[in-house]
DSSP file (Angstrom, degrees, kcal/mol; ACC not computed):
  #  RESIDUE AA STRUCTURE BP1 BP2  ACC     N-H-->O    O-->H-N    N-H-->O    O-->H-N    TCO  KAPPA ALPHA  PHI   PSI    X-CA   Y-CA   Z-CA
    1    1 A X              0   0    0      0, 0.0     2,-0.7     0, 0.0    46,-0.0   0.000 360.0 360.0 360.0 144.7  126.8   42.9  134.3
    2    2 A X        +     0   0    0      2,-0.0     2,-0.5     0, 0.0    46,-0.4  -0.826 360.0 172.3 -91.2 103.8  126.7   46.4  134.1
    3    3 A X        -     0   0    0     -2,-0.7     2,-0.6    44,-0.1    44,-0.2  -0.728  21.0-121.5-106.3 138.5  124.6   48.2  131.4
    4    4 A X  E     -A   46   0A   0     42,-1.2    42,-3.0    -2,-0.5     2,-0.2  -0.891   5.5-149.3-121.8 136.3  123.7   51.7  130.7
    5    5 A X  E     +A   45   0A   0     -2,-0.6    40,-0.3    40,-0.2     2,-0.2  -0.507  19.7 169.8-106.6 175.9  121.0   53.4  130.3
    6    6 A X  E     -A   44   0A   0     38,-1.3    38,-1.0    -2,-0.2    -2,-0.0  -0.945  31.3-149.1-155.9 149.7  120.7   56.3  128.1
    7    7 A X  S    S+     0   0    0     36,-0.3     2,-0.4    -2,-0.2    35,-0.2  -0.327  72.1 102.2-123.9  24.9  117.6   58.5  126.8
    8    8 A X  S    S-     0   0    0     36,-0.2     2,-0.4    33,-0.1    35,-0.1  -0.795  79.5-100.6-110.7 174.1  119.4   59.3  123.4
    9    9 A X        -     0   0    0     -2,-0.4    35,-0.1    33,-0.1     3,-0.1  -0.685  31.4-124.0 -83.5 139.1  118.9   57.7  120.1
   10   10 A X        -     0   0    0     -2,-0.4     2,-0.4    33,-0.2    -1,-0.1   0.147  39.9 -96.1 -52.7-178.1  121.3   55.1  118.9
   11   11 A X    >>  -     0   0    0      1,-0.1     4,-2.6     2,-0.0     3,-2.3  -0.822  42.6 -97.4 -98.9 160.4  122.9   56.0  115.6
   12   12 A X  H >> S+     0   0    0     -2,-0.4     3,-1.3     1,-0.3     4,-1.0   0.797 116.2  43.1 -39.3 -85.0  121.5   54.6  112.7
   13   13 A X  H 3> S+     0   0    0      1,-0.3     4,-0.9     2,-0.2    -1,-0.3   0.587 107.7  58.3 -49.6  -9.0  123.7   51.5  112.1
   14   14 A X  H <> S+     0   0    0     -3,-2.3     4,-2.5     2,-0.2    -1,-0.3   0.893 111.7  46.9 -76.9 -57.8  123.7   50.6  115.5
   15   15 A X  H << S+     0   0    0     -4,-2.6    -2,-0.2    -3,-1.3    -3,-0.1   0.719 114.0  45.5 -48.1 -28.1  119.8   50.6  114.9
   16   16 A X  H >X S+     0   0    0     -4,-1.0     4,-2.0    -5,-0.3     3,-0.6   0.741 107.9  52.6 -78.4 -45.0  119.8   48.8  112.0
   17   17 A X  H >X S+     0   0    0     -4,-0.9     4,-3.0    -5,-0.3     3,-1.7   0.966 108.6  57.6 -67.9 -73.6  122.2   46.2  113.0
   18   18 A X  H 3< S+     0   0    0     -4,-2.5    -1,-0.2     1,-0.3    -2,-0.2   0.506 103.4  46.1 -47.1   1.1  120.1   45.6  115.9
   19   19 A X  H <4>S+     0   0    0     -3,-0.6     5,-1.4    -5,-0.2     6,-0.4   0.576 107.5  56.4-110.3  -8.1  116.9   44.8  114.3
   20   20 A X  H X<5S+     0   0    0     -4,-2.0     3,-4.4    -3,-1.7     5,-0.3   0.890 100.4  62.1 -65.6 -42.2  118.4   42.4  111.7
   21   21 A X  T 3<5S+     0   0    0     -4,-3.0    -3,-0.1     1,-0.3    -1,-0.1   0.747 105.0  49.7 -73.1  -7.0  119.9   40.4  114.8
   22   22 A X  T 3 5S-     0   0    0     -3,-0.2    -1,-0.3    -4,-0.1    -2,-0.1   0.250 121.8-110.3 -83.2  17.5  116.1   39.9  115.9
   23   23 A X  T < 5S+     0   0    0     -3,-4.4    -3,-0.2     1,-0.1    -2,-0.1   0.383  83.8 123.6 105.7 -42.3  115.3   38.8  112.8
   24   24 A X  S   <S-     0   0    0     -5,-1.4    -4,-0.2     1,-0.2    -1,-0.1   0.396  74.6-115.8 -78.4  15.7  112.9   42.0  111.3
   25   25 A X        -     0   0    0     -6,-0.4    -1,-0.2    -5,-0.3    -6,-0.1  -0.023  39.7 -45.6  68.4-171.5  115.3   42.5  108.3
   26   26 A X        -     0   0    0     -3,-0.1     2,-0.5    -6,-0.1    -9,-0.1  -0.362  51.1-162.2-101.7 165.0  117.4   44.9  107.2
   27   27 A X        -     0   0    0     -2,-0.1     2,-0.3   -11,-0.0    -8,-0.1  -0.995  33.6-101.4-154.9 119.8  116.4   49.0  106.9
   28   28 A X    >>  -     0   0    0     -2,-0.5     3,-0.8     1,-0.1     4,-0.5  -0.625  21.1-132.4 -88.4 147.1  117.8   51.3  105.3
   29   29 A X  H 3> S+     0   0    0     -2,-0.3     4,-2.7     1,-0.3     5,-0.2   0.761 101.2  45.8 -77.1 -27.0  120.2   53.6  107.3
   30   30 A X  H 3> S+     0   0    0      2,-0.2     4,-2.2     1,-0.2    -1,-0.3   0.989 115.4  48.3 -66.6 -48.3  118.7   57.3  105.7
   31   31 A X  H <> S+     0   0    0     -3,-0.8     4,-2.2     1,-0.2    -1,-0.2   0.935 113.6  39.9 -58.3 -42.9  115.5   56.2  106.2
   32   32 A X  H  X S+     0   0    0     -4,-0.5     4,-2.5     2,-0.2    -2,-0.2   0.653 115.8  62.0 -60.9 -39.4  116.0   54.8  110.2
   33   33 A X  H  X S+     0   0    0     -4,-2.7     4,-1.5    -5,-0.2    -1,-0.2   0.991 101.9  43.8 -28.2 -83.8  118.1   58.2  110.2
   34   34 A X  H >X S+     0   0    0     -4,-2.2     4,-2.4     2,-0.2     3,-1.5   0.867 117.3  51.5 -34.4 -72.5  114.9   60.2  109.4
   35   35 A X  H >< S+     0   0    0     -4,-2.2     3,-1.1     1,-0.3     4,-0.3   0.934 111.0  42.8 -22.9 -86.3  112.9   57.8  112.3
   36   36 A X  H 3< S+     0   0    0     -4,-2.5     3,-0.5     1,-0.2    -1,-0.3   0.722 110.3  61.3 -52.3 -21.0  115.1   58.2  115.0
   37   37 A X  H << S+     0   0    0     -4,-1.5    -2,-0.3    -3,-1.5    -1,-0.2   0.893 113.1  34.1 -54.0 -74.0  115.2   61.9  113.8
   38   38 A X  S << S+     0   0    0     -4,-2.4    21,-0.3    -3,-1.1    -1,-0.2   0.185  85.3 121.8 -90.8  29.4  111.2   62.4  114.5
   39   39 A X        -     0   0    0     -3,-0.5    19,-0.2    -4,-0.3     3,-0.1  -0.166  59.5-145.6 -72.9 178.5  110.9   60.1  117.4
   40   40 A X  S    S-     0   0    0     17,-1.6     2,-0.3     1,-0.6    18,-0.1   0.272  81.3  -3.8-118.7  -7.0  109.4   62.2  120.6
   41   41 A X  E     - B   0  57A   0     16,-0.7    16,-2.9     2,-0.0    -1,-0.6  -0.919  66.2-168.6 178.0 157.5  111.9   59.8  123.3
   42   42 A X  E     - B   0  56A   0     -2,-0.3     2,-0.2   -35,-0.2    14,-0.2  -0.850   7.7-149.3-144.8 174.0  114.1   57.1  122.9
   43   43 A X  E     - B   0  55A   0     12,-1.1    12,-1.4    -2,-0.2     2,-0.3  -0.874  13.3-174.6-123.4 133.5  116.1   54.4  125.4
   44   44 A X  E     -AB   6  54A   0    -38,-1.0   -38,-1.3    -2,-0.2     2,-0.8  -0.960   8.4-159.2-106.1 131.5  119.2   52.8  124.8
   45   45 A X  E     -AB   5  53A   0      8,-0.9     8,-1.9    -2,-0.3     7,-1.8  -0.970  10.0-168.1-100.3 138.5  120.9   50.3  126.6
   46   46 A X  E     -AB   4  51A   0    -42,-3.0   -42,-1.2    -2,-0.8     2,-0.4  -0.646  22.5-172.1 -97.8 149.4  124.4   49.6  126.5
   47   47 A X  E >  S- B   0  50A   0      3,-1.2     3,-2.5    -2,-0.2   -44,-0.1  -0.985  96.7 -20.8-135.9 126.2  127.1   46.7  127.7
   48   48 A X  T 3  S-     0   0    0    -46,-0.4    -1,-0.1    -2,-0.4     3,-0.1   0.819 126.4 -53.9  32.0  70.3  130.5   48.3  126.9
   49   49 A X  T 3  S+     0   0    0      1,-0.2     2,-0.7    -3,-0.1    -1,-0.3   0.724 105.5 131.8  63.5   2.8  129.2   50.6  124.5
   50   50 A X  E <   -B   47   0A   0     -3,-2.5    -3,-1.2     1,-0.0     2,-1.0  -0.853  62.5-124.1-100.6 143.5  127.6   48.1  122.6
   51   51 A X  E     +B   46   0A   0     -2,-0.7    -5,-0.2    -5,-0.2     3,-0.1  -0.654  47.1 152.0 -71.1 105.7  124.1   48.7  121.7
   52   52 A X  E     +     0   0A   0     -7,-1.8    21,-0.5    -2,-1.0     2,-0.3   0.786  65.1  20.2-105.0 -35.0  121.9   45.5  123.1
   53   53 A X  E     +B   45   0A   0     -8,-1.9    -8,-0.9    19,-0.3     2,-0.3  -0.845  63.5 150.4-128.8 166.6  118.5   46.8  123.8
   54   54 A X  E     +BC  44  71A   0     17,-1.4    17,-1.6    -2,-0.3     2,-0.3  -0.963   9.7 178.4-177.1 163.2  116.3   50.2  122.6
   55   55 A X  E     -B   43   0A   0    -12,-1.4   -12,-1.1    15,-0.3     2,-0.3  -0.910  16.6-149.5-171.8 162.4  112.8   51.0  122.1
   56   56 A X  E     -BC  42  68A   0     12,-2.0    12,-0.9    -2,-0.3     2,-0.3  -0.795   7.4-133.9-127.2 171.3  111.3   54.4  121.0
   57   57 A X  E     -BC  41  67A   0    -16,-2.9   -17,-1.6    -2,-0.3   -16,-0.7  -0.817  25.9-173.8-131.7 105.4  108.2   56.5  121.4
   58   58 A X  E     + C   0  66A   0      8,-1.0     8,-0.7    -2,-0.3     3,-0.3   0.021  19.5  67.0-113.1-133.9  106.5   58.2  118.7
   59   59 A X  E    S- C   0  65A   0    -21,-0.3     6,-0.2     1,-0.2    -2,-0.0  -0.573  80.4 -41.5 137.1 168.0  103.7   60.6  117.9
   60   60 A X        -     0   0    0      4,-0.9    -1,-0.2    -2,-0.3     5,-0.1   0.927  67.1-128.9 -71.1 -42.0  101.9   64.0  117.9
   61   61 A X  S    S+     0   0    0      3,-0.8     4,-0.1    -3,-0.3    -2,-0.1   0.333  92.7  47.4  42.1  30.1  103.0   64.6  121.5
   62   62 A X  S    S+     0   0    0      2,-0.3    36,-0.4    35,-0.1    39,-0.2   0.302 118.4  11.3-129.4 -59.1   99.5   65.3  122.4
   63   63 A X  S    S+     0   0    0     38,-0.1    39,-1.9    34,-0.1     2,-0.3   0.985 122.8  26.4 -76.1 -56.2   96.6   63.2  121.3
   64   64 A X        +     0   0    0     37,-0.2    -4,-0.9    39,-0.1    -3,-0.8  -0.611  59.0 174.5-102.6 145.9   98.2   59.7  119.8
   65   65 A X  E     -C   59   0A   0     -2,-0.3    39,-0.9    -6,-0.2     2,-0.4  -0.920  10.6-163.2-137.4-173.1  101.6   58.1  120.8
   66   66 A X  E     -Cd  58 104A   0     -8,-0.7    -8,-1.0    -2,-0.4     2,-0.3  -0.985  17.6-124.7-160.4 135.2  102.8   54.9  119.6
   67   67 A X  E     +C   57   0A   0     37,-5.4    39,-0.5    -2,-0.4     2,-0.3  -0.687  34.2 175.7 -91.6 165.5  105.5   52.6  120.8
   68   68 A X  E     +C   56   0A   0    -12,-0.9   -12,-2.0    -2,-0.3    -2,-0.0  -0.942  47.5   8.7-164.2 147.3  107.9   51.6  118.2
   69   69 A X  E     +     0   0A   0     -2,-0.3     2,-0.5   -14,-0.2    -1,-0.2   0.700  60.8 165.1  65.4  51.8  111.4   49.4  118.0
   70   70 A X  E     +     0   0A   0    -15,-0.2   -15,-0.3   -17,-0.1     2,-0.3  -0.941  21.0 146.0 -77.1 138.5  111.5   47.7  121.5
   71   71 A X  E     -C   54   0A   0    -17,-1.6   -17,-1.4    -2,-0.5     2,-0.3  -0.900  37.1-158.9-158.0 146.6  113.9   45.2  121.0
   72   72 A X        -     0   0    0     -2,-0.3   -19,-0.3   -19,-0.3     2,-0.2  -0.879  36.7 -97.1-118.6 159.7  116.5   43.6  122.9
   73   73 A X    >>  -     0   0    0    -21,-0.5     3,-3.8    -2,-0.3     4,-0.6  -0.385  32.4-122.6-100.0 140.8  119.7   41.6  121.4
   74   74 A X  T 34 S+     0   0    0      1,-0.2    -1,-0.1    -2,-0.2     3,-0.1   0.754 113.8  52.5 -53.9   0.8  119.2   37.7  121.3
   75   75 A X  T 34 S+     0   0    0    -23,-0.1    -1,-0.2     1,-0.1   -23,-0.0   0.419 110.6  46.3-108.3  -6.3  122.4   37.3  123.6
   76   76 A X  T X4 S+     0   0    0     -3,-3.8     3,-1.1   -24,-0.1     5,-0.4   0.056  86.6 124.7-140.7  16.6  121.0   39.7  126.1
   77   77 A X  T 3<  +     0   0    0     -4,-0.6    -3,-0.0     1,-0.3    -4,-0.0  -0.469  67.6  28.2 -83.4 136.7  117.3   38.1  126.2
   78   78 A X  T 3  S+     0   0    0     -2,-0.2    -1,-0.3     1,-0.1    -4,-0.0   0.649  90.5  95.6  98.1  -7.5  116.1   37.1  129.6
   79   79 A X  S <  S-     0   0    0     -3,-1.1    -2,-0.1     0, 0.0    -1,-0.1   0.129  98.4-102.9-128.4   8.9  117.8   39.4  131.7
   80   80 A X  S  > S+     0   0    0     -4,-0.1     4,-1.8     3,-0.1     5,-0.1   0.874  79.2 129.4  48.4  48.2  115.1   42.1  132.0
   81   81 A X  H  > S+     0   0    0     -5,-0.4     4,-0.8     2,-0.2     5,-0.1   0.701  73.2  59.1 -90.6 -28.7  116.4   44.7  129.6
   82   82 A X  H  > S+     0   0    0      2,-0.2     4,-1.4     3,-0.1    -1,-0.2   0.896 105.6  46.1 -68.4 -33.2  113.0   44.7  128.1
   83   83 A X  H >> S+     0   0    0      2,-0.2     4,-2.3     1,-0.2     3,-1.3   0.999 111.4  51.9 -42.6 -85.7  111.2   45.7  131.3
   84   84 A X  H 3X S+     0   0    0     -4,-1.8     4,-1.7     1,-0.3    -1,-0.2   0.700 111.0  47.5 -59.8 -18.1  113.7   48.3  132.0
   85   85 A X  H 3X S+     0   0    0     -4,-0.8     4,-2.7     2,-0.2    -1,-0.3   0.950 115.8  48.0 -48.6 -64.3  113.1   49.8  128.3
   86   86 A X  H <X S+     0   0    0     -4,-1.4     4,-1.1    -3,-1.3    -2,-0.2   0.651 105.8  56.2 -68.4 -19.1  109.7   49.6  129.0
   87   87 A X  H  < S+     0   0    0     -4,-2.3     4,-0.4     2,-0.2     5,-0.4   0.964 104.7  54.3 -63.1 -71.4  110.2   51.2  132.3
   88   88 A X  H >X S+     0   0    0     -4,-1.7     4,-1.6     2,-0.2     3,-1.0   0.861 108.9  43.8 -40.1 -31.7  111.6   54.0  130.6
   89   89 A X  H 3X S+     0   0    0     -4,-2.7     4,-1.3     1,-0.3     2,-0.3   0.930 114.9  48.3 -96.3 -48.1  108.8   54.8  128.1
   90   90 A X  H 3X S+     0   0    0     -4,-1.1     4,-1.0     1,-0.2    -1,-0.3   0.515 109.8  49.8 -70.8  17.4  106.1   54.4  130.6
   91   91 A X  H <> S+     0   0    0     -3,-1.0     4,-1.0    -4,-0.4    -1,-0.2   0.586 117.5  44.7-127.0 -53.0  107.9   56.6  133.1
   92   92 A X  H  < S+     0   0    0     -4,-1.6     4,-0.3    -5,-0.4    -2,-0.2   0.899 114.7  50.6 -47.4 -40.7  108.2   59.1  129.8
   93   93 A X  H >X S+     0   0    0     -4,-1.3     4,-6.2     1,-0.3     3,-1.9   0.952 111.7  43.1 -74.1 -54.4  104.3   58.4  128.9
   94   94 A X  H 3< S+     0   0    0     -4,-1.0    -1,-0.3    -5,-0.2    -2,-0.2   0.644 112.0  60.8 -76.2  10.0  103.0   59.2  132.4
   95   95 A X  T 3< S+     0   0    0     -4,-1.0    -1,-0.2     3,-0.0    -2,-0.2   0.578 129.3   5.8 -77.1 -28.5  105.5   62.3  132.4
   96   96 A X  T <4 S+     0   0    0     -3,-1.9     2,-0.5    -4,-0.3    -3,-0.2   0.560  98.6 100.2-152.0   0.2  103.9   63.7  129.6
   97   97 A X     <  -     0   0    0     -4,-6.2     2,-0.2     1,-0.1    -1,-0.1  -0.709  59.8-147.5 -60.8 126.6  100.5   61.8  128.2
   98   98 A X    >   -     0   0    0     -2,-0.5     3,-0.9   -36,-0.4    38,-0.3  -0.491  33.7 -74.5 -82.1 149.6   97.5   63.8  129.4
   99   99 A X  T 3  S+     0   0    0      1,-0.2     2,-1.4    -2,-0.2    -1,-0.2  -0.256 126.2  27.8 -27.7 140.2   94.1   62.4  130.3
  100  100 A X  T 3  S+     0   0    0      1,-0.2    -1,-0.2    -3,-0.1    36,-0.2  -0.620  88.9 117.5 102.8 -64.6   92.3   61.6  126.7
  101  101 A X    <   -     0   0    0     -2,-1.4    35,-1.3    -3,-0.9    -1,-0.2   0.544  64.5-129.5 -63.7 164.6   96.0   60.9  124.4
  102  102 A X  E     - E   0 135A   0    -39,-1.9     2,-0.2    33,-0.3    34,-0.2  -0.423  11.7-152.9 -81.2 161.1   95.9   57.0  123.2
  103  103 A X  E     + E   0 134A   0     31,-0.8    31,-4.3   -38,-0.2     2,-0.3  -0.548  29.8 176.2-159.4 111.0   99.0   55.0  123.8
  104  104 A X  E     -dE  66 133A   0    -39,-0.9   -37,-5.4    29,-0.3     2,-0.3  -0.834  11.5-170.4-138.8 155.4   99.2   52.0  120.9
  105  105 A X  E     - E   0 132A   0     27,-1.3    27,-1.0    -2,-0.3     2,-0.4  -0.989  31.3-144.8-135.0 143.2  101.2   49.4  119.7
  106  106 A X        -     0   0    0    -39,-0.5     2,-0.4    -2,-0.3    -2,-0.0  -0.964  39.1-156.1 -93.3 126.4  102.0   46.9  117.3
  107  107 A X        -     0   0    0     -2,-0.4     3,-0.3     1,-0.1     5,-0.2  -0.843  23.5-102.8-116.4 125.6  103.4   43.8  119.4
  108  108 A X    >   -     0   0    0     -2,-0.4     3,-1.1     1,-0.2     2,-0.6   0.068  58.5 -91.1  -3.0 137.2  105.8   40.8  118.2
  109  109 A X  T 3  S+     0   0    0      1,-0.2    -1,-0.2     2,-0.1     0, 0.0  -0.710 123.9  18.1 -65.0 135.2  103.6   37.7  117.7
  110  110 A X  T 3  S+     0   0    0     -2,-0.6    -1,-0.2    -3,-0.3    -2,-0.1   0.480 102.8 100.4  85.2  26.0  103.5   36.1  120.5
  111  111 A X    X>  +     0   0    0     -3,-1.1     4,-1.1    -4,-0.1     3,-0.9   0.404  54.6 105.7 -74.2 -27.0  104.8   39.5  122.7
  112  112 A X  H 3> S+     0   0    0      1,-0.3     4,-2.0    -4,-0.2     8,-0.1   0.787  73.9  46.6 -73.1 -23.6  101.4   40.1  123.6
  113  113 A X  H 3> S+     0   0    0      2,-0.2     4,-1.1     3,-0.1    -1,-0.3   0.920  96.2  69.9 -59.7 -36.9  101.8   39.0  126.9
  114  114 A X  H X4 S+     0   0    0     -3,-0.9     3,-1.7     2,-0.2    -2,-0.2   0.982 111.4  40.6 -29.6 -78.6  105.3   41.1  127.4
  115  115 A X  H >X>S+     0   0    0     -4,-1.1     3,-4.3     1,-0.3     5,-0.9   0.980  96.1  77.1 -62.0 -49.6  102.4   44.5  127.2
  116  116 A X  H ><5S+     0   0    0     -4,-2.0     3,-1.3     1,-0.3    -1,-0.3   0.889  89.2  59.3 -57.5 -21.7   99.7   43.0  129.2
  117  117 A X  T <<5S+     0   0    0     -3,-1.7    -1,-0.3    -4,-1.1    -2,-0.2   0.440 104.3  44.6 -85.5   6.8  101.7   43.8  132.2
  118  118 A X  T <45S-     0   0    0     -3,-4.3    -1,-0.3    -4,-0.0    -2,-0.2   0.127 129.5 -95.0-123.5  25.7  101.8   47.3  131.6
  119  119 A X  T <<5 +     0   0    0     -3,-1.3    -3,-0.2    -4,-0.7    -2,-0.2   0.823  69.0 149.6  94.4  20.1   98.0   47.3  130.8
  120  120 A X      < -     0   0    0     -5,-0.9     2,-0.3    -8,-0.1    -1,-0.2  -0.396  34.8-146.1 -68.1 176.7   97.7   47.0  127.1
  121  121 A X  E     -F  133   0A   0     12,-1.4    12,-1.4    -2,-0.1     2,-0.0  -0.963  15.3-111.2-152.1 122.7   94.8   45.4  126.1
  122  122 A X  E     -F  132   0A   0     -2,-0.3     2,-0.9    10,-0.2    10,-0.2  -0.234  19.0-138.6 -62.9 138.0   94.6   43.1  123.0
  123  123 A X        -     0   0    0      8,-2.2     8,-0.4     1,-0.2    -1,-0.1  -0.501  22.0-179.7-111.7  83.8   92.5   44.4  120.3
  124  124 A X        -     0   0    0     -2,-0.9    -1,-0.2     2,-0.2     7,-0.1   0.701  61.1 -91.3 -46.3 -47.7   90.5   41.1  119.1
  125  125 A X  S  > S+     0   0    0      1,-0.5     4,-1.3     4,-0.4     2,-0.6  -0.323  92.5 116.2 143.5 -46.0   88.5   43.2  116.1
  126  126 A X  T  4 S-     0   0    0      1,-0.3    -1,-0.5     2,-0.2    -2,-0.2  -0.879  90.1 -26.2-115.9 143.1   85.2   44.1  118.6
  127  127 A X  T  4 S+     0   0    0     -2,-0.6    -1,-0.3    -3,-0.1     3,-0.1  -0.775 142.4  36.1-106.5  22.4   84.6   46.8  119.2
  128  128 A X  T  4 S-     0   0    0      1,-0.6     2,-0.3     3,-0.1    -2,-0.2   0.639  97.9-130.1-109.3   1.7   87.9   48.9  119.0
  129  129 A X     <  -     0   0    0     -4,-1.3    -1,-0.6     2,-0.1    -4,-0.4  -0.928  48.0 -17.8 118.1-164.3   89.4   46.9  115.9
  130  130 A X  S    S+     0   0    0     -2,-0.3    -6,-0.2    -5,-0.1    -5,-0.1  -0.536  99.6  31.4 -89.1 173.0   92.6   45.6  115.5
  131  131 A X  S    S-     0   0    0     -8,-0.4    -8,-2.2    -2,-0.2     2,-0.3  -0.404  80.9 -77.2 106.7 171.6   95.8   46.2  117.3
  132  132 A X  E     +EF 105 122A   0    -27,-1.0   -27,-1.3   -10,-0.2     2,-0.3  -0.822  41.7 170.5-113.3 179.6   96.5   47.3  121.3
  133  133 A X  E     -EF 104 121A   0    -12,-1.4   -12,-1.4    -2,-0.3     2,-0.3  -0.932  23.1-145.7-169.9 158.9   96.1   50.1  122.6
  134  134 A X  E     -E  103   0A   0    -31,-4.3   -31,-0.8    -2,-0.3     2,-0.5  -0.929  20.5-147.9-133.1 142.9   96.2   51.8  126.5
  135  135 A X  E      E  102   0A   0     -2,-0.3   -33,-0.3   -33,-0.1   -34,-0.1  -0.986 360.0 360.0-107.6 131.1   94.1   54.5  127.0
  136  136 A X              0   0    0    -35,-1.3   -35,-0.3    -2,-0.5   -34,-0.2   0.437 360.0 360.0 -97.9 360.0   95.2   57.1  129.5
């Protein structure tokens, strides 16, 4: 198959639709507007124009960023459309995170393996908290 990939933000219903078809429930489209609106980078990937996969990056753009929305469509799972999301934002991160900034996440349960392979690091409670995080 052929897919493209795209460094804009979907449009809102596209966004929307795709995160009810994993499941995280439904968002309303002004607010998800606003979101995609104050992201700092986005990914899309497409199959004919269809939206199947996305993830975003948000943030200060100095000290903190955060990953946000990776998701891929249950029909398009398996194929390594999450890698290549995730290619794109770490190819964005080291492009513009400096030495010091933070790089966090919140990850799917049972996702957490997905990020240990680009070097997140679970955050059991001791000693940084909860959550992951990469430090760069």
């Amino acid at each position: 198959m052929t897919y493209q990939i795209n460094h804009t933000a979907p449009l809102a219903s596209e966004f929307v639709l795709l995160r009810e078809k994993v499941g995280w429930g439904a968002t309303d489209e002004i607010l998800a507007q606003t979101g995609l609106n104050n992201s700092l980078f986005h990914v899309t990937i497409r199959h004919k124009d269809i939206l199947i996969a996305m993830g975003r990056v948000l943030g200060d753009g100095g000290l903190f960023y955060y990953i946000q929305d990776v998701v891929v469509a249950p029909d398009y799972q398996g194929e390594g459309l999450g890698h290549a999301v995730m290619y794109e934002i770490e190819r964005f991160l080291c492009a513009n995170a400096k030495a010091g900034a933070t790089v966090a996440l919140l990850s799917a349960k049972g996702k957490e393996a997905f990020y240990e392979q680009y070097d997140y690091i679970l955050r059991t409670g001791e000693p940084l908290g909860l959550g992951m995080s990469k430090f760069i």
